[in-house]
C-alpha positions in Angstrom: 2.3 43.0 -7.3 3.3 46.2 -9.0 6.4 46.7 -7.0 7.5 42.6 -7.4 7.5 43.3 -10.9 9.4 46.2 -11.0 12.3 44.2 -9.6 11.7 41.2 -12.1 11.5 43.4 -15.2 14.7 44.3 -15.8 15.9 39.9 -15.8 16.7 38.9 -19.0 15.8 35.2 -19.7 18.3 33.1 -21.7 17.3 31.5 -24.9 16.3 28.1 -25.0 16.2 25.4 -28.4 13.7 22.8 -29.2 15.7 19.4 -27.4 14.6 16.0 -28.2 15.7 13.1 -25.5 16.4 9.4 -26.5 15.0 6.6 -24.4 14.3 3.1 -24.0 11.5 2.7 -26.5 10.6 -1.1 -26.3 6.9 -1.7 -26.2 4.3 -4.4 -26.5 2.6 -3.9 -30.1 -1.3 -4.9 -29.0 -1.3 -4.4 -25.3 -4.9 -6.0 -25.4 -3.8 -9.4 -27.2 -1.1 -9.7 -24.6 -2.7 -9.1 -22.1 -5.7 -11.3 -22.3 -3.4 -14.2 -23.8 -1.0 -13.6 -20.0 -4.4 -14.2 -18.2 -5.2 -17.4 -20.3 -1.6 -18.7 -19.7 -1.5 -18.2 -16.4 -5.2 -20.0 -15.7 -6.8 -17.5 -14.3 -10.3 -18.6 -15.6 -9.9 -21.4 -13.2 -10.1 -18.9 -10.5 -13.6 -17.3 -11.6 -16.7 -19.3 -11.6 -20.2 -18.3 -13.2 -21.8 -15.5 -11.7 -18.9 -14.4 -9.4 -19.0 -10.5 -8.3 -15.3 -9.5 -9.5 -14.1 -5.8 -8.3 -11.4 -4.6 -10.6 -9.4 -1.6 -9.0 -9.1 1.5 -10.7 -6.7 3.9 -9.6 -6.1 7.6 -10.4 -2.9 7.6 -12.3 -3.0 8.3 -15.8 -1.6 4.8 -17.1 -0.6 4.2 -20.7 -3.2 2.4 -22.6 -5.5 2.6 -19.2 -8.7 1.8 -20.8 -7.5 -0.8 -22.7 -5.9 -3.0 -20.0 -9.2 -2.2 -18.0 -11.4 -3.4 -20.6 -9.5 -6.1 -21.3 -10.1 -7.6 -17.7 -13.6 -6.8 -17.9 -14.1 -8.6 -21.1 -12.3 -11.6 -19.9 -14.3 -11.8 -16.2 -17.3 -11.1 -18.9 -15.5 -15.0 -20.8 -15.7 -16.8 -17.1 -18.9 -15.7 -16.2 -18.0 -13.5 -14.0 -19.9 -9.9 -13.0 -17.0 -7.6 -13.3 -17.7 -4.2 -11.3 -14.8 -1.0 -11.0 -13.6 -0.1 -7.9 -12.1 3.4 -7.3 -8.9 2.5 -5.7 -7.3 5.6 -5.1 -7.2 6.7 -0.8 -8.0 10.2 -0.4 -7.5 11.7 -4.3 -11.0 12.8 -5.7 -11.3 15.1 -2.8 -12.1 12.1 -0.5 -16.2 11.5 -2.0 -16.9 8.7 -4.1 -18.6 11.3 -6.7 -15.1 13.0 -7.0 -13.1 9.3 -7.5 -15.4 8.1 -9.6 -15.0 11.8 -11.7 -11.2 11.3 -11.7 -11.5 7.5 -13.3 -13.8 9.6 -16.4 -11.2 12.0 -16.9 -8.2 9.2 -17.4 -11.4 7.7 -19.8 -13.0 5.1 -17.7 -16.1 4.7 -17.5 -19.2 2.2 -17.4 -19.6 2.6 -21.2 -16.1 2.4 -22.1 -15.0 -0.8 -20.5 -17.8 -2.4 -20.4 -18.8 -3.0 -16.6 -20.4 -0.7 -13.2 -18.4 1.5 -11.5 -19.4 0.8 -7.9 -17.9 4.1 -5.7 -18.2 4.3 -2.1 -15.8 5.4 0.4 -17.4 3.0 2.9 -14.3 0.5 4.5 -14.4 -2.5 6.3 -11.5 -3.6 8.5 -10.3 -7.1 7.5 -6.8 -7.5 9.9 -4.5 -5.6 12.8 -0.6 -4.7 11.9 1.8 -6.0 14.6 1.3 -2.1 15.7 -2.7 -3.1 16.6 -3.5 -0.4 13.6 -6.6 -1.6 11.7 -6.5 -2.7 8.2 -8.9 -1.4 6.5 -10.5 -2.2 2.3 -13.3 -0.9 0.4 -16.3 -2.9 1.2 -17.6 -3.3 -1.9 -14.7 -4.6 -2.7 -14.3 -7.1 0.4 -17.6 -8.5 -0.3 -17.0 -9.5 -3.5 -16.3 -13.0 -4.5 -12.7 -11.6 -5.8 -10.7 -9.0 -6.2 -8.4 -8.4 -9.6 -5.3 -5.5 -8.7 -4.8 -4.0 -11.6 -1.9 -1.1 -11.2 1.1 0.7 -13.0 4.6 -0.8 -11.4 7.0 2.0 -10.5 9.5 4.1 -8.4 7.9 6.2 -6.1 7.6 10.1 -4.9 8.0 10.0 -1.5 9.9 6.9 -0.1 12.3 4.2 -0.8 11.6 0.1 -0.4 11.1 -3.4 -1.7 7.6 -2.2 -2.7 6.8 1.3 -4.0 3.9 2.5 -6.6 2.6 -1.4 -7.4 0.1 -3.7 -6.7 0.9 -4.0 -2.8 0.4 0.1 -2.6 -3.0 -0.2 -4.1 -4.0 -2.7 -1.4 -2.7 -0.7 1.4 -3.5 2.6 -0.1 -5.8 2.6 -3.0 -8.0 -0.2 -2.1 -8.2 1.1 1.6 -10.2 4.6 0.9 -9.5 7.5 2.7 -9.7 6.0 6.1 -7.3 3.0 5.2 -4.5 5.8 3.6 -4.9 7.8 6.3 -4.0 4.6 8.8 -1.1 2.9 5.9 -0.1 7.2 6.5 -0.2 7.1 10.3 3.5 6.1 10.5 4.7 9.1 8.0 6.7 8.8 5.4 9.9 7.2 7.0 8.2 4.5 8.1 6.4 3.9 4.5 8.2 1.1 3.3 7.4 -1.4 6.2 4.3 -0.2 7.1 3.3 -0.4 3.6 4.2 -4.0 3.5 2.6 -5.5 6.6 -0.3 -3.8 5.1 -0.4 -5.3 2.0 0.6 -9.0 3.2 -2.2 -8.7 5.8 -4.7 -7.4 2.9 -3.6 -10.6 0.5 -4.1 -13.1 3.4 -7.0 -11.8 4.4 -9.2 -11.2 0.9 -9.7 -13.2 -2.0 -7.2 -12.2 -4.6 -8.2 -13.8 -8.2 -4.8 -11.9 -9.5 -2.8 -8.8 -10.2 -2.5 -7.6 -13.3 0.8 -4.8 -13.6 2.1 -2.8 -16.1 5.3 -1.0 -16.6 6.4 2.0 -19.1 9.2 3.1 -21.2 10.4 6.0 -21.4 8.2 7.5 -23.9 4.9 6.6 -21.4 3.7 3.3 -23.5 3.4 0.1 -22.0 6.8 -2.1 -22.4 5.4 -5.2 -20.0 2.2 -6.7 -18.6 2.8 -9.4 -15.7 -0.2 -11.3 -14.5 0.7 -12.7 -11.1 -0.9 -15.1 -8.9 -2.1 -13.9 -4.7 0.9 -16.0 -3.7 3.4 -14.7 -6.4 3.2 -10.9 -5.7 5.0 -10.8 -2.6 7.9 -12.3 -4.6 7.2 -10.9 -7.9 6.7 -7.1 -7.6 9.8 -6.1 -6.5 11.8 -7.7 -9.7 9.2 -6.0 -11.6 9.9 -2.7 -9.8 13.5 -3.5 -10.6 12.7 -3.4 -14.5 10.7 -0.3 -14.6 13.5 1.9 -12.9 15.9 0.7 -15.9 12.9 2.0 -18.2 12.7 5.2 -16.6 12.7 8.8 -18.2 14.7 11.4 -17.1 16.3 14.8 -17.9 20.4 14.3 -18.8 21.6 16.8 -16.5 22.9 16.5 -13.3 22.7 20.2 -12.4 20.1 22.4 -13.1 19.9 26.2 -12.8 16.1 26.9 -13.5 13.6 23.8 -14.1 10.2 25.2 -15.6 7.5 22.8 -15.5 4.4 23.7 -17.5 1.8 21.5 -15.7 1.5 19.0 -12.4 -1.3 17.6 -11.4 -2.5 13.9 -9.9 -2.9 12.2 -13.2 0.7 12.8 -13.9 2.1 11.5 -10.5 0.7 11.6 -7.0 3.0 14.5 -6.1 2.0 16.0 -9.1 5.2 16.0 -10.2 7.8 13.5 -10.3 10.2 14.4 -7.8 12.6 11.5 -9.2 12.7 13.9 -12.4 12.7 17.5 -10.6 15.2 16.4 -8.0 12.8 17.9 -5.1 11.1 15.7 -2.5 8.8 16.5 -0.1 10.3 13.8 2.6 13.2 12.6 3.8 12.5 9.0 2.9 13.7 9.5 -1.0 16.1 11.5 -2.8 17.6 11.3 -6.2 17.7 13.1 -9.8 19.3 16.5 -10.5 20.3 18.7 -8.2 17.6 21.5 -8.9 18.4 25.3 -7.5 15.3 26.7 -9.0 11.9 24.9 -9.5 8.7 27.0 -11.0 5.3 25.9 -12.1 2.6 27.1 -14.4 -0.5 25.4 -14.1 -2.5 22.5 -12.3 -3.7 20.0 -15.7 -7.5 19.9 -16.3 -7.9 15.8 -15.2 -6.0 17.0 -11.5 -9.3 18.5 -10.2 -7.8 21.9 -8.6 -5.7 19.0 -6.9 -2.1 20.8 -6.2 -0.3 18.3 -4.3 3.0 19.0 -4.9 3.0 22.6 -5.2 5.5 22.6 -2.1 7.9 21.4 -4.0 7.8 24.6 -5.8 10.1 28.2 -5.1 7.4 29.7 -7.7 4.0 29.5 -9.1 1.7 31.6 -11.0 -1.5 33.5 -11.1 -3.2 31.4 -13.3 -1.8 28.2 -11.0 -3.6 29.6 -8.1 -6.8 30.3 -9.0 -7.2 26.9 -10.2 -6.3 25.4 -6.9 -9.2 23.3 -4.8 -7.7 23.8 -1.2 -10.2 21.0 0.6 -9.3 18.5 -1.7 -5.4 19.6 -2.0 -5.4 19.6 1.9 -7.3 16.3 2.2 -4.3 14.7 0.2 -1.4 16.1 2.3 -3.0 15.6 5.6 -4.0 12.2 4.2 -0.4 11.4 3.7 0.7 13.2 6.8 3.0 15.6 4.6 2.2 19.0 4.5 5.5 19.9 3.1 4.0 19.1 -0.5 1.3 21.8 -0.1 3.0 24.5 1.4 2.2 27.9 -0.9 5.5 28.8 -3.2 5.7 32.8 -3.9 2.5 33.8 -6.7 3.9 35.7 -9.3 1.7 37.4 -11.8 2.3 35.0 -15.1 4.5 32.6 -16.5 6.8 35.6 -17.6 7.4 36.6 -14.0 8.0 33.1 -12.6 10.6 32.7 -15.1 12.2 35.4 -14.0 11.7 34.8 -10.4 14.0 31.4 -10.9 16.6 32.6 -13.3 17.3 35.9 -10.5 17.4 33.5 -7.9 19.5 30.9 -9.3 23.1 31.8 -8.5 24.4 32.2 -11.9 25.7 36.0 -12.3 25.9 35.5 -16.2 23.2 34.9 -18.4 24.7 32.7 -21.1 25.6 30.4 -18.1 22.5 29.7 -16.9 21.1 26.0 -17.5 17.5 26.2 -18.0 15.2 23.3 -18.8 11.5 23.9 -19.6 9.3 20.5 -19.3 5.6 20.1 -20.3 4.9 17.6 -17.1 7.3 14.8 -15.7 5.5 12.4 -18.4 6.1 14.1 -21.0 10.6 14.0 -21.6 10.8 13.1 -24.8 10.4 16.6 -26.7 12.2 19.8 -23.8 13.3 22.6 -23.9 16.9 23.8 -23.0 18.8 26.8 -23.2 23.2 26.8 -24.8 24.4 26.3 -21.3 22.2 23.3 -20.4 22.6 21.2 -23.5 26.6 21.7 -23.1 26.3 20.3 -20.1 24.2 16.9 -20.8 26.1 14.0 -19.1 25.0 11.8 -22.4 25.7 13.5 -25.7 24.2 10.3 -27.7 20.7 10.7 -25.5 19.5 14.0 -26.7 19.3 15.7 -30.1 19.1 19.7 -30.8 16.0 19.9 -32.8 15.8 24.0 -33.3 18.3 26.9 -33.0 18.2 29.0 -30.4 15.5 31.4 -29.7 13.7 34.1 -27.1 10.7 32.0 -24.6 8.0 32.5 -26.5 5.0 34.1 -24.2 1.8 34.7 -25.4 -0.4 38.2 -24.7 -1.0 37.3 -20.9 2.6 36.3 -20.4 1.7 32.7 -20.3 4.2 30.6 -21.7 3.5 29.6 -25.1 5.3 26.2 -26.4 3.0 23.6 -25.4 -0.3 24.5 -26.2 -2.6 21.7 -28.0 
């Protein structure tokens, strides 16, 4: 890499200031309380007789206050006399094994001794209906043969497509609920097809199993839980999309419309199934979303610890670095996109030695011929908005003055020994 660096060396890097962003920051004060009074209200216990198996879905998002809503279902099955029992719901993430699903639900904190109940994971599927296409329908088996089935899912806008229905309780039916097998199928169609493939999907998987409820959240801006809606089978047809509606109002985002350079420090599948947001980065990987900033140059840094070597996303990408790559786990990064049927979202960016040099990579290939014009954003992970990073020219340019706050003066990157960039380490 010698000579690549020779050309990078000389690129000097704008300065940057500590930026903090201001967002919706309503949120329930005991998410437990609530919760478990929604499931009362809405008589759920009627639904769950004594000694009723009752699989609970788990997906593989890292949800706000995860563990809590989770072992506040279990608890109450536990009230009814019910056997509550986990289900990995999450298609093809884990690397496609029921050892590496039921891994992922430990790292976001979920486990048998933490919520109180088994954690039954199989990838074994039975088909329970046919789409007007004749394509099967297929649902975790455990799960099928269980007296009833509570969703339990974070309600939001999606990575990769547009519709009535995105990231919800009808996705975990027609995706996370359905294995590896069942994504693939809900896949088959590709991405443009998504939104109505999803649907017939998840209407034939509601008709066809015993549904006790769904239980979705939605987030602010800061990533805490600002609703809980507990929903009937025959309400979440009709429900879920005014609920999607109310979580895009609550969304996070970066105030700028353009960006030269967007640095993001981490992705991974905890964070979003892309790894990143592309509704923050501005980047998608199909033609069936678009949206956010328009982003000339995108680099990331590292793949986080609860992602598994999982690097869906790194498409998305124009750089990565050294250290990003040698954490990648290509079977189960390659599983995911041909899962999907998207390639585009694992193609390889250019490796560059460090953080140092990807930094530079972006700001040379930007467009901007002088350096104090250059409107750089460094991010942690698309989660995490509230506390950035932005050099002069980018906070001049925020389209909402009253959103964001300087919180430093200016100063140089900071890198440490290696290179690596050195603002967000715990």
């Amino acid at each position: 890499m010698s000579q690549i660096n020779k050309i990078l060396d000389n690129i000097k890097l704008p300065q940057i200031m500590k930026v903090s962003q201001i967002f919706d920051d309503s949120k329930l004060e005991n998410v437990e309380k609530y919760l478990n009074q929604k499931l009362i209200d809405k008589n759920i216990k009627d639904k769950i007789k004594p000694g009723m198996k009752i699989a609970i879905t788990g997906g593989s998002r890292g949800i706000s206050h995860y563990k809590e809503l989770m072992k506040t279902v279990v608890s109450f099955v536990k009230e009814c006399g019910g056997v509550p029992f986990i289900v990995p719901s999450m298609g093809s993430h884990g690397g496609g094994t029921s050892k590496g699903q039921e891994n992922m639900l430990k790292k976001l904190g979920i486990t048998k001794y933490t919520v109180g109940c088994e954690i039954i994971s199989s990838m074994d599927v039975m088909e329970v209906g046919r789409t007007s296409k004749d394509l099967p329908v297929y649902i975790d088996k455990n799960a099928a043969n269980a007296d009833g089935i509570i969703l339990l899912n974070r309600v939001k806008l999606h990575t990769s497509f547009r519709g009535k229905y995105e990231s919800g309780l009808i996705k975990m039916m027609a995706i996370g609920l359905a294995k590896r097998k069942g994504a693939d199928m809900t896949h088959s169609l590709r991405y443009e097809n998504m939104a109505n493939n999803l649907l017939e999907v998840g209407t034939i998987a509601i008709n066809n199993l015993n549904i006790i409820c769904g239980v979705a959240s939605i987030e602010n801006g800061y990533n805490e839980v600002n609703d809980v809606f507990v929903l009937h089978k025959d309400e979440i047809l009709e429900e879920e999309p005014k609920i999607l509606e109310k979580s895009k109002h609550l969304m996070s985002r970066i105030y700028l419309d353009d960006i030269d350079v967007l640095i993001v420090n981490e992705i991974g599948k905890n964070i979003s199934g892309t790894g990143v947001d592309t509704n923050i980065v501005g980047r998608f990987h199909t033609n069936a979303a678009s949206g956010g900033p328009n982003t000339i140059k995108l680099g990331f840094l590292d793949i986080s610890e609860k992602s598994g070597g999982n690097a869906n996303g790194m498409g998305l990408a124009d750089f990565i670095s050294k250290k990003f790559q040698n954490k990648i786990d290509f079977p189960a990064t390659y599983i995911n996109a041909i899962t999907s049927t998207e390639p585009n979202s694992v193609k390889m960016p250019l490796v560059l030695d460090n953080d140092k040099y990807v930094f530079k990579g972006c700001v040379k290939l930007c467009g901007a011929l002088n350096l104090d014009d250059i409107k750089l954003v460094i991010i942690n992970n698309t989660k995490e908005l509230d506390e950035i990073y932005m050099s002069k020219a980018a906070f001049e340019n925020v389209v909402d003055k009253s959103k964001v706050k300087k919180e430093s003066d200016l100063f140089d990157i900071p890198f440490d020994k290696e290179d690596n960039l050195d603002v967000f380490k715990k």
